[in-house]
C-alpha positions, 0 to 999 in steps of 0.5 A: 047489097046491089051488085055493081059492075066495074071496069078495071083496066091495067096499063103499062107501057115500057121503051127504050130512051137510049141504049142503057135506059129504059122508061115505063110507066103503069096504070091500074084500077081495082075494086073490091068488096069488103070482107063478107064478114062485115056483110053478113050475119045472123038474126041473132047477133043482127037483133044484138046490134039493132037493139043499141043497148051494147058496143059492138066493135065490130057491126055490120055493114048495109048497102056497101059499095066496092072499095076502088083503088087507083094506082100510078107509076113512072120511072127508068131504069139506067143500066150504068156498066155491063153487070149493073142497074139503077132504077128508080120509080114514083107511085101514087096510091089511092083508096077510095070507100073504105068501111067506117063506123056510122050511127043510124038514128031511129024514131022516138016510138020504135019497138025493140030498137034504139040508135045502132052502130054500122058499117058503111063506105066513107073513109081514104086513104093516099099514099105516095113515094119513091123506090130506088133500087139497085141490081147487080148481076153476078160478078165475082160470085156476087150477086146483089140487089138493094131496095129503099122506098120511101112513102107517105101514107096518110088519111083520116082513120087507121082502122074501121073504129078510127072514129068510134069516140066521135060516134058514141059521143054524138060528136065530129068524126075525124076530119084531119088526114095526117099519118096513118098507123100502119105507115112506113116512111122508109122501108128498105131491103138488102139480098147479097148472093156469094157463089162459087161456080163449078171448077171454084173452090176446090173439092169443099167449096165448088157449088156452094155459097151463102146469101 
């Protein structure tokens, strides 16, 4: 493949709206390469795929691009009492250049080769959602934080053999962005702390907790 360069800048920025709250947002851009896996192989298994006489689940890739990813988020943070917090962000993901599987037709008189599988650049996927979290410093031996993300992933294949039906029948790829496999429109997560501090709890209890 050609090398590429890339500029992947990483801004954020974050500033006090009043006395309790406070605004930030962030800014990011990001490549990466496929797995060297999918772009390299041998000469055997290389003659394998460009036979054509076989599936190959997993063929390789020629000519591949980065994967690019660009990333935003914007949000405040509200502190409500002296020991707690609220925050809530919005971020919007997108993936450009995922590897799909494609078809490269050959001529009518080629020798030792007929119509193969590969691996190219070509798919998405976006996600897009809000996180709401909830900390709470230590008070009365507790020590909390609480998270809730709800998202919404969604693109036109799940994995690299999304399309592979429409392939090996020489019909229309995938076209329809809806929900991908590995979405989770809600995700959550719990962390309580309970503590005693030196001089609580007695000669058992002092210094431990559970969480």
């Amino acid at each position: 493949s050609d090398t590429y360069t890339e500029i992947s800048p990483r801004l954020g920025f974050s500033f006090p709206v009043s006395e309790r709250t406070v605004f930030h947002v962030q800014y990011g851009r990001f490549s990466q390469m496929p797995k060297l896996s999918d772009m390299f192989t041998g000469g055997g298994r290389l003659s394998l795929e460009l036979g054509g006489q076989n599936f190959i689940p997993l063929p390789s890739a020629f000519e591949v691009e980065p994967i690019r990813t660009t990333q935003y988020e914007i949000g405040f943070e509200r502190q409500f009492t002296d020991f707690a917090s609220f925050d809530v962000t919005g971020f919007y993901r997108d993936v450009k250049g995922q590897l799909q599987v494609r078809r490269q037709a050959v001529t009518q008189n080629a020798v030792d080769a007929s119509a193969y599988n590969y691996l190219a650049n070509g798919d998405f996927a976006t996600t897009k959602g809000v996180e709401l979290v909830f900390r709470l410093r230590r008070i009365r031996r507790l020590q909390a934080q609480l998270s809730y993300t709800l998202s919404d992933a969604r693109g036109t294949g799940s994995t690299i053999n999304s399309g592979i039906a429409g392939i090996e029948n020489n019909a229309n790829l995938p076209t329809v962005v809806s929900p991908l496999d590995f979405n989770q429109t809600h995700r959550g997560s719990a962390n309580l702390d309970y503590r005693f501090e030196s001089g609580e709890g007695g000669s058992v209890l002092e210094r431990m907790g559970f969480n």
